[in-house]
C-alpha positions as CSV (number, residue, x, y, z in Angstrom):
1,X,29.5,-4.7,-28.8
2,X,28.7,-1.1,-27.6
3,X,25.0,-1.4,-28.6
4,X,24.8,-4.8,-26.6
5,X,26.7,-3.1,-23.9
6,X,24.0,-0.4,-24.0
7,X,20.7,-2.4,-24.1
8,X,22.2,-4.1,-21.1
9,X,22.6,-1.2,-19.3
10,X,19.2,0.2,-20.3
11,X,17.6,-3.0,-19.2
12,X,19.4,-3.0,-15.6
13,X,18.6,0.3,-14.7
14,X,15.1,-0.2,-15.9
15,X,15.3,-2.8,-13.4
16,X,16.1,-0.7,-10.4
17,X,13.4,2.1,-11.2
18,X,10.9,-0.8,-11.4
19,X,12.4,-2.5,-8.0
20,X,12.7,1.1,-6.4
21,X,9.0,1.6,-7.2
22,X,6.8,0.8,-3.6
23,X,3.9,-0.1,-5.7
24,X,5.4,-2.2,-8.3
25,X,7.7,-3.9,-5.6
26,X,4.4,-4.4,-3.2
27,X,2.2,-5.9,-5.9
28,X,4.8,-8.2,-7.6
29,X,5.6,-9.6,-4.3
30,X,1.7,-9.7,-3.2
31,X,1.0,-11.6,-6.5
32,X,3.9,-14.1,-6.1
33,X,2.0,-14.8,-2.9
34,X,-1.5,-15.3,-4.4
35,X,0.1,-17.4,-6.9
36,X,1.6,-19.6,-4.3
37,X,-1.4,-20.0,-2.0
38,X,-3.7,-21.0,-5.3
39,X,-0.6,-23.8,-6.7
40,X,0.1,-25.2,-3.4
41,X,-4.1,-26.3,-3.5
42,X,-5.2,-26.6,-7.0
43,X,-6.0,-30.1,-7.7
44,X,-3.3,-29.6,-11.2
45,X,-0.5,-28.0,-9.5
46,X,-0.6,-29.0,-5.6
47,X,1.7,-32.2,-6.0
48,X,4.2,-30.1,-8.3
49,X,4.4,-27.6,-6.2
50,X,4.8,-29.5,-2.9
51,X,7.3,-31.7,-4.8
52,X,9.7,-28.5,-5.7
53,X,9.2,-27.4,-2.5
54,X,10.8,-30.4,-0.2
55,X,13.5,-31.0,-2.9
56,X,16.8,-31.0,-1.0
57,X,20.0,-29.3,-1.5
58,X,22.8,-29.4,0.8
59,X,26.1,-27.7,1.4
60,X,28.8,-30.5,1.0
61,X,31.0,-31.1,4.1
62,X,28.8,-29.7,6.5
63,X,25.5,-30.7,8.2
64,X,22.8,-27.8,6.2
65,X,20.5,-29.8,4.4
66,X,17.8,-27.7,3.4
67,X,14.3,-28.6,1.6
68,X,14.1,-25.6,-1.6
69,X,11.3,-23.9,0.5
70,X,13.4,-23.5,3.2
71,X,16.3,-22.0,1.1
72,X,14.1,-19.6,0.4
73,X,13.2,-18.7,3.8
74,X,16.8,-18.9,5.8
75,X,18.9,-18.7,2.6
76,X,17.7,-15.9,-0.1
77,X,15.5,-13.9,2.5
78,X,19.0,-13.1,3.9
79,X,19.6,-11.0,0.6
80,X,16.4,-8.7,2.1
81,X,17.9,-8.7,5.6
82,X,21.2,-8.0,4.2
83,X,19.5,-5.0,2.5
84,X,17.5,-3.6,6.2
85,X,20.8,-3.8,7.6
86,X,22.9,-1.8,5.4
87,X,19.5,1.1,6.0
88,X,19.3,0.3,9.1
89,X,22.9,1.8,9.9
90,X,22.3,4.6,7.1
91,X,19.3,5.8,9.4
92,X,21.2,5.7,12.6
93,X,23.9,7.1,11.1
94,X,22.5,9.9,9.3
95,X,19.0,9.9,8.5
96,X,15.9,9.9,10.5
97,X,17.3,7.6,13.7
98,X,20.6,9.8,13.8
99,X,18.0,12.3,15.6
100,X,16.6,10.9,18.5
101,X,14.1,13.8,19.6
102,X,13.0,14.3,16.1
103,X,12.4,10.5,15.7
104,X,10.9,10.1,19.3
105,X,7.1,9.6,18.6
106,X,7.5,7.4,15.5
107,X,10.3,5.5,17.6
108,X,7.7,5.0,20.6
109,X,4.6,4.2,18.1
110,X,6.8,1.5,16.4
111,X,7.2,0.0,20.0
112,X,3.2,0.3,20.9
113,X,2.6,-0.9,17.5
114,X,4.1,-4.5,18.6
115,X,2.8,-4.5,22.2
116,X,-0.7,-4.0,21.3
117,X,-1.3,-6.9,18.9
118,X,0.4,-9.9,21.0
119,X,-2.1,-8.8,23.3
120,X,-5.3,-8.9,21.3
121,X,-4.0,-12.0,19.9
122,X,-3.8,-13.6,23.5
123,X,-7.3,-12.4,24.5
124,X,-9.1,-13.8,21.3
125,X,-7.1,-17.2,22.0
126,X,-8.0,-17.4,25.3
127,X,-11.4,-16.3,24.7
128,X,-12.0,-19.7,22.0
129,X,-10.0,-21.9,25.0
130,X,-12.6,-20.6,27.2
131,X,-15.0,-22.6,25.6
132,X,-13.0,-25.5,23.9
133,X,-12.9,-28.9,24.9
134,X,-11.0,-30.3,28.0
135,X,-10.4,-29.4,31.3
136,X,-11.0,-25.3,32.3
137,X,-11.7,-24.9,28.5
138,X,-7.8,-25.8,27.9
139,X,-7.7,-27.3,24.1
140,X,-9.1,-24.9,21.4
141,X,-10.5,-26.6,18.3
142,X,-9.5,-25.8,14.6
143,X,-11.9,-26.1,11.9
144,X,-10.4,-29.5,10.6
145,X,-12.1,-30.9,14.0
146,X,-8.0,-31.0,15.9
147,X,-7.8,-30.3,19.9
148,X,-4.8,-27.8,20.2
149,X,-3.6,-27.1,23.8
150,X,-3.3,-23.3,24.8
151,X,-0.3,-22.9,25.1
152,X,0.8,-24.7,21.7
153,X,-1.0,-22.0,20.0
154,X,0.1,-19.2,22.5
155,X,3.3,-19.7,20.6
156,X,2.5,-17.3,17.5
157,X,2.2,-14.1,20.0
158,X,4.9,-12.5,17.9
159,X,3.8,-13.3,14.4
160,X,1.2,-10.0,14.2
161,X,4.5,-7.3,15.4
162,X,6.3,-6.9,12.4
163,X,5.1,-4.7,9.9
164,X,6.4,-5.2,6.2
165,X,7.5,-1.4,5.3
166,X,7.5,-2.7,1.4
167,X,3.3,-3.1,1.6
168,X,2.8,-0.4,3.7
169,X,4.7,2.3,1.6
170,X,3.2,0.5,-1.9
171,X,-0.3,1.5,-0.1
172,X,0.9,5.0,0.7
173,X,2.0,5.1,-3.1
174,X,-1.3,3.7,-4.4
175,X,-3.7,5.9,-2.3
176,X,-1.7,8.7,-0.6
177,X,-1.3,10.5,-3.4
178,X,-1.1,14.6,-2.5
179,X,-0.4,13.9,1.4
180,X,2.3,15.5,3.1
181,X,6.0,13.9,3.2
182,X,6.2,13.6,6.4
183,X,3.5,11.2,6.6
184,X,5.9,9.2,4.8
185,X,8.7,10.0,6.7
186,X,6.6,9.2,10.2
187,X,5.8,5.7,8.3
188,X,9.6,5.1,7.1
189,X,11.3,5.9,10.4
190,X,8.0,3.6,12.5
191,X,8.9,0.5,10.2
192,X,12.7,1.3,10.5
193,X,12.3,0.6,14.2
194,X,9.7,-2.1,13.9
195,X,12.3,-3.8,11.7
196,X,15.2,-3.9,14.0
197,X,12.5,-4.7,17.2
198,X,11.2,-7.9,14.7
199,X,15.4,-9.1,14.3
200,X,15.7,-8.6,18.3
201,X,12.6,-10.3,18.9
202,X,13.7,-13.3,16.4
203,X,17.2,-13.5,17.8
204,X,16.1,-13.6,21.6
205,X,12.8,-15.6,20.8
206,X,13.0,-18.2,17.8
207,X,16.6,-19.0,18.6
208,X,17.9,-22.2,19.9
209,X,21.7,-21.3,20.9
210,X,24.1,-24.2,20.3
211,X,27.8,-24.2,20.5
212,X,29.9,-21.2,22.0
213,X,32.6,-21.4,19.4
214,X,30.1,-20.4,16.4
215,X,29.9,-17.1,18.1
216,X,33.5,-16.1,17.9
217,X,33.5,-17.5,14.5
218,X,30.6,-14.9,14.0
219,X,32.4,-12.1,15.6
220,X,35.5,-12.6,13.7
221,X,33.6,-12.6,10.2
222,X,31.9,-9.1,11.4
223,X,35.4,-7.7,11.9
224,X,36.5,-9.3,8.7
225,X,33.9,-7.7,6.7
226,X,34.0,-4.3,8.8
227,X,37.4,-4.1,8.1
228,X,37.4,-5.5,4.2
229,X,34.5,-2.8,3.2
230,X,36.5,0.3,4.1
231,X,39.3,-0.8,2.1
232,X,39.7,2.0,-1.1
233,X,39.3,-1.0,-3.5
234,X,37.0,-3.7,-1.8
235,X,37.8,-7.1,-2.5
236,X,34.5,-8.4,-3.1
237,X,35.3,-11.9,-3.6
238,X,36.4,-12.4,0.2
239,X,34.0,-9.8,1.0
240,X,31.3,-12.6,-0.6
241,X,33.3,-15.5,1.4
242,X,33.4,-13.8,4.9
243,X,29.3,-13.4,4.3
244,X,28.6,-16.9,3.6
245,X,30.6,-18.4,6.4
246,X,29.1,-15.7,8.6
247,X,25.5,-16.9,7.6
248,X,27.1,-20.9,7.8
249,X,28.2,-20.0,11.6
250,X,25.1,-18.6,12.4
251,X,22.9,-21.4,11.1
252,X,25.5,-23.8,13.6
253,X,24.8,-21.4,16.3
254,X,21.4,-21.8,16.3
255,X,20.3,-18.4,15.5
256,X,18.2,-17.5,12.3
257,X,20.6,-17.6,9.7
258,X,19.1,-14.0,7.7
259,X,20.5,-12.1,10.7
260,X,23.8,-12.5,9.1
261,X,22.6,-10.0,6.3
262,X,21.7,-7.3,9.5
263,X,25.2,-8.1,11.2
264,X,27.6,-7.5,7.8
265,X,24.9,-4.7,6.9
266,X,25.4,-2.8,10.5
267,X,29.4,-3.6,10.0
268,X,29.1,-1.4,6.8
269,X,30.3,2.5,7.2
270,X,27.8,4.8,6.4
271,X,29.6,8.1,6.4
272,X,31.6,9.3,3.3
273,X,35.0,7.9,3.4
274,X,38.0,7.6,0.7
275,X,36.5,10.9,-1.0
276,X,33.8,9.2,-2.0
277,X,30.0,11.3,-2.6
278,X,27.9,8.7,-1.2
279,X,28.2,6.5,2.3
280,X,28.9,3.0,1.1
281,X,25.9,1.6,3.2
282,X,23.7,3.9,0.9
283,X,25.5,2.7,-1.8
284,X,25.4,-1.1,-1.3
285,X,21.9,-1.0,-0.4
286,X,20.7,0.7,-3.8
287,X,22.5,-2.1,-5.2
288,X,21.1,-5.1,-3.7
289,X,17.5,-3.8,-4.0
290,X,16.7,-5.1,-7.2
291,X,17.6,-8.5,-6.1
292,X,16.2,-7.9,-2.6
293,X,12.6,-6.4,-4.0
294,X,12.4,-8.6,-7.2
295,X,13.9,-12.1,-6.1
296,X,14.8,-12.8,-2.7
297,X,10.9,-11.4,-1.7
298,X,8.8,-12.7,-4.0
299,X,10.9,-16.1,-4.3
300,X,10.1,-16.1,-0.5
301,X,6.5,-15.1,-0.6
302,X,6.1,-17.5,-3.4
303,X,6.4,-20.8,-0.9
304,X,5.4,-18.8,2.4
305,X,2.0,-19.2,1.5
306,X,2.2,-22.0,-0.5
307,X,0.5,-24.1,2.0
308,X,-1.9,-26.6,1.2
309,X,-5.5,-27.1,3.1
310,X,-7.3,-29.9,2.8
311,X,-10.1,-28.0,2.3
312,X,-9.7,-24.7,1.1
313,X,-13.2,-23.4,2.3
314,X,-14.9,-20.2,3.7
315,X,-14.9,-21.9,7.0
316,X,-11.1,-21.6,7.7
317,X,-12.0,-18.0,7.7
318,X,-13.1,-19.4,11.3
319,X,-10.6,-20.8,12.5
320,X,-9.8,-19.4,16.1
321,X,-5.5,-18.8,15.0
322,X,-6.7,-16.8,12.0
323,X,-9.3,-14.6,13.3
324,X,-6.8,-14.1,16.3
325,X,-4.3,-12.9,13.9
326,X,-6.7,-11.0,12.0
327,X,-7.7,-9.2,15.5
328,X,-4.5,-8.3,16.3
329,X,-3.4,-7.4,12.7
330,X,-6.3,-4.6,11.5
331,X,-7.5,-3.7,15.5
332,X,-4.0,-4.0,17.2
333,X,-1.5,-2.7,15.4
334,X,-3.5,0.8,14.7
335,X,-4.8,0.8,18.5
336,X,-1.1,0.4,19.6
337,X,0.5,3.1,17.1
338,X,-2.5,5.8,18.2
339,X,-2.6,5.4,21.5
340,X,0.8,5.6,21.9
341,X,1.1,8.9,19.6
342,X,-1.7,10.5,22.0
343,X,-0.6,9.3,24.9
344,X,3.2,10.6,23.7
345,X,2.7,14.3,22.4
346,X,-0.9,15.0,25.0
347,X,1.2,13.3,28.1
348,X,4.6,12.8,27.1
349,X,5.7,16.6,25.6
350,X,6.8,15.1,22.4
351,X,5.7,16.7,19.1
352,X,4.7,15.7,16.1
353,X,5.8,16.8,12.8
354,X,4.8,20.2,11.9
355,X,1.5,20.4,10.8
356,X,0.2,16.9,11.6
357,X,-2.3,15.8,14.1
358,X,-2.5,12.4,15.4
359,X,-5.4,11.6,14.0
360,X,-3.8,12.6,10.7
361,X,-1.7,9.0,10.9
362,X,-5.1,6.8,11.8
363,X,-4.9,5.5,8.3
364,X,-1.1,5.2,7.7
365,X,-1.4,3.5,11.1
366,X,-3.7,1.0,9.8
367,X,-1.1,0.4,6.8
368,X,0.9,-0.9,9.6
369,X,-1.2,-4.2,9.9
370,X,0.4,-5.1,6.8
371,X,2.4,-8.0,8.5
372,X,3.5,-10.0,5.5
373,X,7.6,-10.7,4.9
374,X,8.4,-11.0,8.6
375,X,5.0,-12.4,10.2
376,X,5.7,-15.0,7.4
377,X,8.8,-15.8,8.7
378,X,8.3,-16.0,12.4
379,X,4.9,-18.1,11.8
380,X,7.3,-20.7,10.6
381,X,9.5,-20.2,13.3
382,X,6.8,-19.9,16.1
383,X,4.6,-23.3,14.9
384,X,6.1,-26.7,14.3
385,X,2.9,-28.1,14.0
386,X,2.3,-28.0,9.9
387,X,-1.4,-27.5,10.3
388,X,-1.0,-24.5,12.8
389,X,2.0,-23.1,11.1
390,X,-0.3,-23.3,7.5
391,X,-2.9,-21.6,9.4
392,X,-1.0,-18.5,10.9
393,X,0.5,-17.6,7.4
394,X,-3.4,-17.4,6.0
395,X,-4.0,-15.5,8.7
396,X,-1.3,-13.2,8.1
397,X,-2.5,-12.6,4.5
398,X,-5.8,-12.0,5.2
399,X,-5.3,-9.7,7.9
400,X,-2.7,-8.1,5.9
401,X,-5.0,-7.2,3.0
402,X,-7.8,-6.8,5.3
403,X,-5.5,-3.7,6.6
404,X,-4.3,-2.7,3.2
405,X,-8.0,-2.6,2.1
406,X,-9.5,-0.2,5.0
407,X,-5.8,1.8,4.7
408,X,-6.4,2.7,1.3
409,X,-9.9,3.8,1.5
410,X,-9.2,6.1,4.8
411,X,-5.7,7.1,2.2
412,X,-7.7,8.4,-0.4
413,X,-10.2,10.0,1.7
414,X,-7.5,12.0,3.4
415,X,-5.8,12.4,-0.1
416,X,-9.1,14.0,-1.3
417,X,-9.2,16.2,2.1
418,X,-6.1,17.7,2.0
419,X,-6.3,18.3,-1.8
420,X,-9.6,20.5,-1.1
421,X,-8.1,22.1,1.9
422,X,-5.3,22.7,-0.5
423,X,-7.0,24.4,-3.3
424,X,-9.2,26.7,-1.0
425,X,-6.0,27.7,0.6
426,X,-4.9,29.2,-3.0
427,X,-8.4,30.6,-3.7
């Protein structure tokens, strides 16, 4: 019984190092998404896959009816969101947001980071409706020969802001090898902020608001769980109960359901209490990572890109949504995050952290057009057209490892740079 007890133990916390690796995290999750863009379109696997997909399941005695693809995306994505939120209130708490002025430049560059690539992305739109079909150039035409009006595609302006700090920190692990920590730290606290701008921007944006009454409903579960998880002995079972109505209430409310993981998570205390060593937030959050890095993502990424093309050609490397999404992806997030980091510490005052330029963060900037996890999710949310929605998420994996490509090159180059500079320095 005690060797069984032992190997068990072994095995879970083998699990955690592996989840709480960046690169092993980032590439499990990359190649549940490769595996899920080449099933939804093989000839052998497309009809399985599709099949799983759209299988219902469906809470009894209420209206949620959900299609398996989509309880991965509003269901067990809110075991990730659950997991920002409980770090989300650690860093505002305590760690790199509980400092304002020392946080300033990252905090600014996370917001020019999602300025910038709307932008871009509306300019190479409007540039293809410039010269589609219709009246002033008004429909733009994708490569399976369909008129889509402007302002249909418009929709997915806010698809290239997120950046996915799991892929951008698996590049830095990859490549970055020998570079100072606080590029890392710069790169944490941006995508801490980008994070929480992404949950705003789906709550205000890709929300339709229903009934009033869900919202008390949701403000009485936050107090619930606020007030169950600084108990001395937590009584997880109702804690578990008060989290699944929240995310039931929120779904009736007509707000993304996953933003019940970053209410509970932001209701959790993140300073020491009951004698404890560790702020309960931290805690939790170690916890749920396993499930958070090796299930709920890859689960997710799995039918995010399972889409299928008819045609699954070179030539949808063409089509004007993806090439806008690519634009805005490896061009805008970068331009946004440098310019703003110039125009910050050269106009602005602000510093950055000893010993770094900002040219030192051009290729941890470009790591930011990593868009994955959340451009996946607000793609869906942005398009209800199936053929645009299909398109944005290609898009968004292609630009994604188009900026995780040219990232880790300009990585290791800096790696090898600062090693040099390093060992003459010791000459």
């Amino acid at each position: 019984m005690g060797k069984t007890t032992g190997t068990r133990r072994g095995a879970w916390a083998a699990i955690r190092r592996l989840a709480a690796s960046d690169r092993a995290a980032g590439l499990i999750m990359l190649g549940f998404a490769l595996i899920g863009l080449v099933a939804a379109n093989l000839p052998l696997t497309y009809h399985l896959f599709e099949t799983i997909a759209e299988t219902h399941i469906g809470i009894p005695y209420t209206n949620i009816d959900l299609p398996i693809g989509h309880w991965a995306q509003d269901g067990l994505l809110t075991i990730f969101f659950l997991t920002v939120g409980l770090e989300l209130k650690q860093e505002l708490t305590t760690g790199s947001l509980s400092n304002p002025k020392a946080a300033a430049v990252p905090m600014l560059c996370a917001v020019g980071g999602m300025l910038a690539p709307p932008i871009l992305f509306m300019l190479v739109i409007a540039l293809f409706s410039r010269f589609g079909p219709g009246e002033m150039g008004s429909l733009i035409l994708t490569t399976t020969g369909s008129s889509i009006p402007f302002g249909e595609m418009a929709h997915g302006w806010a698809v290239p802001t997120a950046t996915d700090i799991a892929f951008s920190l698996a590049v830095l692990a990859l490549f970055a090898r020998g570079l100072p920590g606080s590029i890392r730290a710069f790169l944490m606290t941006l995508a801490t902020v980008d994070d929480l701008l992404a949950i705003i921007l789906i709550a205000v944006f890709f929300s339709s608001v229903n009934a009033w009454y869900w919202f008390i409903g949701i403000a009485v579960c936050a107090g619930v769980w606020a007030y169950l998880v600084q108990l001395k002995r937590v009584p997880w079972a109702v804690v578990a109960v008060v989290g699944v109505l929240a995310w039931v209430m929120m779904f009736e409310a007509g707000i993304h359901p996953t933003l019940a993981g970053v209410l509970v998570g932001l209701s959790t205390p993140a300073r020491e209490i009951h004698g404890e060593t560790t702020p309960r937030a931290e805690r939790y959050a170690s916890k749920l990572q396993p499930f958070s890095a090796l299930l709920a993502l890859p689960i997710f990424a799995l039918f995010a890109t399972g889409v299928h093309f008819e045609e699954l050609t070179p030539a949808l490397m063409l089509s004007p949504l993806v090439i806008a999404l690519i634009v805005a992806l490896v061009v805008g997030k970068p331009l946004g995050i440098i310019t703003t980091a110039w125009l910050s510490t050269h106009l602005g005052g602000l510093k950055m952290a000893k010993g770094l330029r900002v040219r030192d963060m051009i290729p941890t900037a470009c790591a930011c057009g990593i868009g994955f996890t959340v451009s996946f999710l607000i793609a869906s949310l942005a398009y209800t057209n199936a053929e645009l929605s299909a398109e944005a998420r290609f898009g968004v994996l292609v630009g994604s490892l188009i900026s995780a490509l040219v990232s880790g090159i300009l990585l290791s180059w800096q790696s090898k740079r600062f090693a040099d500079a390093t060992t003459d320095a010791t000459r």
